[in-house]
C-alpha positions as CSV (number, residue, x, y, z in Angstrom):
1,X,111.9,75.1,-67.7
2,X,109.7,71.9,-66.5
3,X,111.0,68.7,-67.9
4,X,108.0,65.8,-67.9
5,X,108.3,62.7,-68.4
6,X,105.3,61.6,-70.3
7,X,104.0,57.8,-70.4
8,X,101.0,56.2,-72.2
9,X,100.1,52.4,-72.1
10,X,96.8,52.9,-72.6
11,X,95.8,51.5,-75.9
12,X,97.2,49.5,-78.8
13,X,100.5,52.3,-79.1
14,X,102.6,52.6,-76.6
15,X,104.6,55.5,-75.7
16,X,107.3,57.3,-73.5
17,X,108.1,61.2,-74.5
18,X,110.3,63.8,-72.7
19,X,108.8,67.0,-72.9
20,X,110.3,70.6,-72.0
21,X,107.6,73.4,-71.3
22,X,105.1,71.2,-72.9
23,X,107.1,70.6,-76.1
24,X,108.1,67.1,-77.3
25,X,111.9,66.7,-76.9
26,X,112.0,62.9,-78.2
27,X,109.0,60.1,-78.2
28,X,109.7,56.4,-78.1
29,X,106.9,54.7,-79.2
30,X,105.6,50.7,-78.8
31,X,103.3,48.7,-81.4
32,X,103.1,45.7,-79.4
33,X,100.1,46.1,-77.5
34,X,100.8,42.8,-75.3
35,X,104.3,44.2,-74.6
36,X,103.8,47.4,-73.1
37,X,105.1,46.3,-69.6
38,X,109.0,45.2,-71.2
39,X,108.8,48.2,-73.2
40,X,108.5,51.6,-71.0
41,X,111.2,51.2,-68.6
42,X,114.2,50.3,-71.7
43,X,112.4,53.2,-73.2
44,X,112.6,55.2,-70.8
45,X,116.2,54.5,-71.0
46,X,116.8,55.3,-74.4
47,X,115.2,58.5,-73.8
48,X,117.7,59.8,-71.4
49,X,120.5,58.5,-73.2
50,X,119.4,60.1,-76.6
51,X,118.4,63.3,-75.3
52,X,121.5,63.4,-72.5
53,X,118.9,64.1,-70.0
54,X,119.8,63.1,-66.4
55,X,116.7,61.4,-64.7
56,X,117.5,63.4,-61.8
57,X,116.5,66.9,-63.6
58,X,112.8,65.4,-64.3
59,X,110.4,67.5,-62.8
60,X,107.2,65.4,-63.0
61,X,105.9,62.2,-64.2
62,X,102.7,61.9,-66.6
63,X,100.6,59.1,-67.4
64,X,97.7,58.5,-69.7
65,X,95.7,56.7,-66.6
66,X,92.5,55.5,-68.6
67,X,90.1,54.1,-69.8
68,X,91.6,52.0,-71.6
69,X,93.3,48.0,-71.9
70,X,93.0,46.8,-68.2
71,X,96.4,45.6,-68.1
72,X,98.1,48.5,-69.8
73,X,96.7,51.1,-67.4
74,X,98.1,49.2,-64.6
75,X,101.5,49.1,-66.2
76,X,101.3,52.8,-67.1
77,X,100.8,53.8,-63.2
78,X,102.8,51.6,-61.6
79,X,105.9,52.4,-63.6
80,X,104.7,56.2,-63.4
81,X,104.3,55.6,-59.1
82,X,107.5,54.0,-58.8
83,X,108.9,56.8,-60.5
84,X,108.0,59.4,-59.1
85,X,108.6,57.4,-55.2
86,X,111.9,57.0,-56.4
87,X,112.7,60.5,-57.6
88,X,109.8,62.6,-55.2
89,X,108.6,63.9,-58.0
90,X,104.5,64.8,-59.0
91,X,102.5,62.4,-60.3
92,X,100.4,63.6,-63.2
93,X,97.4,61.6,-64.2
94,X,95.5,62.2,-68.0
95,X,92.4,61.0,-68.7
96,X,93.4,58.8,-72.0
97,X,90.2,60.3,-73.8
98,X,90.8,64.1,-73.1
99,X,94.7,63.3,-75.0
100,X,92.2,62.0,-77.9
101,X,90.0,64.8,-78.1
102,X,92.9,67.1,-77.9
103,X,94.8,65.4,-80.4
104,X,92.4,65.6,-82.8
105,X,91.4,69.2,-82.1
106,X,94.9,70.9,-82.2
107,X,95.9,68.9,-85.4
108,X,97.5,69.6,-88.4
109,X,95.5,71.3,-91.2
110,X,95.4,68.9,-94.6
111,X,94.4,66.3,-92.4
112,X,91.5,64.3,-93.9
113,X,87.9,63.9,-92.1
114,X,85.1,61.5,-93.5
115,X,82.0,61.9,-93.4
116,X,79.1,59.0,-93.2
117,X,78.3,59.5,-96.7
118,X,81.5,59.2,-98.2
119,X,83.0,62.4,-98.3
120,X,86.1,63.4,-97.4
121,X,86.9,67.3,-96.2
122,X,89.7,68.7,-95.3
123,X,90.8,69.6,-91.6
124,X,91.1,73.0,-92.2
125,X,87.0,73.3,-93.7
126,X,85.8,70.8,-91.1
127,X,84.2,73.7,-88.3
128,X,82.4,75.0,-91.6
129,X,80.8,71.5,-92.5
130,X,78.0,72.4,-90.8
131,X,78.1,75.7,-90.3
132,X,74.7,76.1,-88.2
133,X,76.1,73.3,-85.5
134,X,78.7,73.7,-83.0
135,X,81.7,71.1,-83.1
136,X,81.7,68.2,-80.2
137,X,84.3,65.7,-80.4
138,X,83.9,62.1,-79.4
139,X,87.0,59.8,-78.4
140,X,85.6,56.4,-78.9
141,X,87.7,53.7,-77.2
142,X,87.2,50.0,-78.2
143,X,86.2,47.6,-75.8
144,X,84.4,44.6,-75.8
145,X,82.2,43.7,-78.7
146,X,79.9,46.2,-79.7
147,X,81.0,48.2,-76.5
148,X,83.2,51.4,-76.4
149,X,84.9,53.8,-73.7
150,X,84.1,57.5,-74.7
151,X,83.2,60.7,-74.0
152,X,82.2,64.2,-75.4
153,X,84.3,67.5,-75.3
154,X,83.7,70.8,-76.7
155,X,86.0,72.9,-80.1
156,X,88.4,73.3,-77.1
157,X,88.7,69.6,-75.9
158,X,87.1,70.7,-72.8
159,X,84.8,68.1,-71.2
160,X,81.2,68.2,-71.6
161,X,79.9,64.2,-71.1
162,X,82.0,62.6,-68.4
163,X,83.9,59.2,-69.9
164,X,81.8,56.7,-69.3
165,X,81.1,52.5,-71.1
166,X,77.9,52.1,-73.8
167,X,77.3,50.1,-76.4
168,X,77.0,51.7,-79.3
169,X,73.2,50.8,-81.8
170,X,71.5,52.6,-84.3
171,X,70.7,55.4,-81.4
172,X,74.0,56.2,-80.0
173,X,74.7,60.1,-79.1
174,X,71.1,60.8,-81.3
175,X,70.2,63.4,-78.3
176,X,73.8,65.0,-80.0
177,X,74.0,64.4,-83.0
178,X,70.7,66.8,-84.3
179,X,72.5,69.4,-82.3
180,X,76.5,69.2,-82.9
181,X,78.9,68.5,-85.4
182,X,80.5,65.2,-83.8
183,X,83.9,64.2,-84.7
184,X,84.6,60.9,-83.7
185,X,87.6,59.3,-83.3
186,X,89.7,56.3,-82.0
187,X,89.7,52.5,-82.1
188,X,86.2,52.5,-81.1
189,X,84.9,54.9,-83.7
190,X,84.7,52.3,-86.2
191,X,82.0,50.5,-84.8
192,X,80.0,53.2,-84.8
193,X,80.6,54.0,-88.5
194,X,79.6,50.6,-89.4
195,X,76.0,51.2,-88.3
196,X,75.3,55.1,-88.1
197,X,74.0,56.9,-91.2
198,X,74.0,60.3,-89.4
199,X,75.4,62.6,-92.1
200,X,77.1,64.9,-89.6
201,X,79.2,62.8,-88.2
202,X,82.7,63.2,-89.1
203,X,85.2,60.2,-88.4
204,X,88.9,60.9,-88.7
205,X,91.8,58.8,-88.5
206,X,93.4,58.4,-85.0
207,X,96.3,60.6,-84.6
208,X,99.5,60.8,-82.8
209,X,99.2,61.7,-79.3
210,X,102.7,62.5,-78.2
211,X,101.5,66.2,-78.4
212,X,98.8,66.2,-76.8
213,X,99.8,64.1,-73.9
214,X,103.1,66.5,-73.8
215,X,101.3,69.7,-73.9
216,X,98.2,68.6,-71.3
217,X,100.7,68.0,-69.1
218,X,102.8,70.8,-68.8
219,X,99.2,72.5,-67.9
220,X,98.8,70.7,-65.5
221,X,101.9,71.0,-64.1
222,X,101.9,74.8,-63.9
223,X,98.9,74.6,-62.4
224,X,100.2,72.5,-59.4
225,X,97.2,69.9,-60.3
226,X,99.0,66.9,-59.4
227,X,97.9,63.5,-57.9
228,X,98.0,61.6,-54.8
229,X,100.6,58.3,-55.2
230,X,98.8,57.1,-52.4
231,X,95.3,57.4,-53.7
232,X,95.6,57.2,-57.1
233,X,93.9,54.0,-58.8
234,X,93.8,52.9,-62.8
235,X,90.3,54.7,-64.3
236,X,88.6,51.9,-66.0
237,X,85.5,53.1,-66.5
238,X,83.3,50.0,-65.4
239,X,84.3,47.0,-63.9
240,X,86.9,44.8,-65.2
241,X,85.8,42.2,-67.1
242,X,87.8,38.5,-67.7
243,X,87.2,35.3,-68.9
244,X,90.2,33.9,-66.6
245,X,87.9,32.7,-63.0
246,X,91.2,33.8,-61.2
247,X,90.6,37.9,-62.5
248,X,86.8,37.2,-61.5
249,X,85.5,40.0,-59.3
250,X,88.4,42.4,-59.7
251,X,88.0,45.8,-61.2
């Protein structure tokens, strides 16, 4: 039985979950975007105490390591590194839009999907939508004005365009979008909403992701894919950006 302790401060929602073989025990979860680095280690706390897990029978630490808010993926791996130092334990790193994509494609049916004209299907009927186009999700990121972090991953949430920044006009994905049912999801899907009038594009409401972070983990962990604490840097995805002259230059 592999117990992981699972930790995302990626985005807007927080979150700390203990997971057993890849199932959630308990999550603790954070809506304070700007508070994420007071938050995990308490957290992590209540946790053990709720679930009367010693911090000694963790078997890994996972983090959700980007892209994502500059500052929270630096709190994310630092409290996952000093963790796993202290206990000489694996460090697990997640690519934050791969959780997305796999949230969204293991979730349950009844969920609603919307369509750029209005419509509303259920999960259960969206692979039939268009039943002549294979599905591609799209975990869109918000960043800074009309820009977005995402990427592309197949009906099995595997990756098929690397994670990468764009800024998202009238022609985003179009070399996709004549070709695949998109799915797009995440903060920065609503941007694109705003201005696309593709009518196979679906956009769903962001979902949980204890699950997914819980259950991406564990595979990893069986498969002894773990990563170096020396090595091992935040994923931002371009260079940072701030309007402070002191962060000038850092990335």
């Amino acid at each position: 039985m592999a117990i992981i302790l699972n930790i995302d401060t990626s985005g807007t929602r927080g979150l700390v979950a203990l997971a057993s073989n890849g199932n959630v025990i308990k999550t603790v979860w954070n809506n304070e975007p700007m508070q994420h680095a007071s938050f995990v280690q308490p957290a992590i706390d209540q946790l053990l105490q709720d679930t009367g897990i010693s911090i000694s029978e963790i078997d890994a630490v996972a983090v959700s390591n980007g892209p994502g808010s500059y500052t929270g993926l630096r709190v994310g791996l630092a409290s996952a590194k000093g963790l796993c130092y202290a206990l000489n334990k694996p460090l697990i790193a997640l690519s934050t839009l791969q959780v997305l994509a796999y949230s969204i494609s293991q979730q349950m049916i009844g969920t609603a999907l919307q369509s750029n004209d209005g419509s509303v299907i259920d999960n259960h009927m969206h692979l039939d939508y268009k039943k002549s186009l294979p599905v591609m999700y799209c975990p869109m990121i918000d960043a800074r004005r009309m820009e977005v972090f995402f990427a592309l991953y197949d009906a099995a949430a595997q990756e098929v365009l690397q994670p990468k920044a764009a800024i998202v006009d009238v022609r985003f994905l179009q070399d996709y979008i004549d070709y695949y049912q998109v799915v797009a999801v995440g903060t920065g899907a609503e941007k694109w909403k705003n201005i696309s009038d593709a009518g196979n594009v679906l956009f769903v409401p962001e979902p949980m992701q204890d699950k997914a972070l819980c259950s991406l983990s564990h595979e990893k962990y069986e498969m002894s894919k773990f990563d170096s604490l020396v090595d091992i840097e935040p994923f931002y995805a371009k260079e940072f950006h701030s309007t402070n002259p002191l962060h000038q230059g850092q990335s």
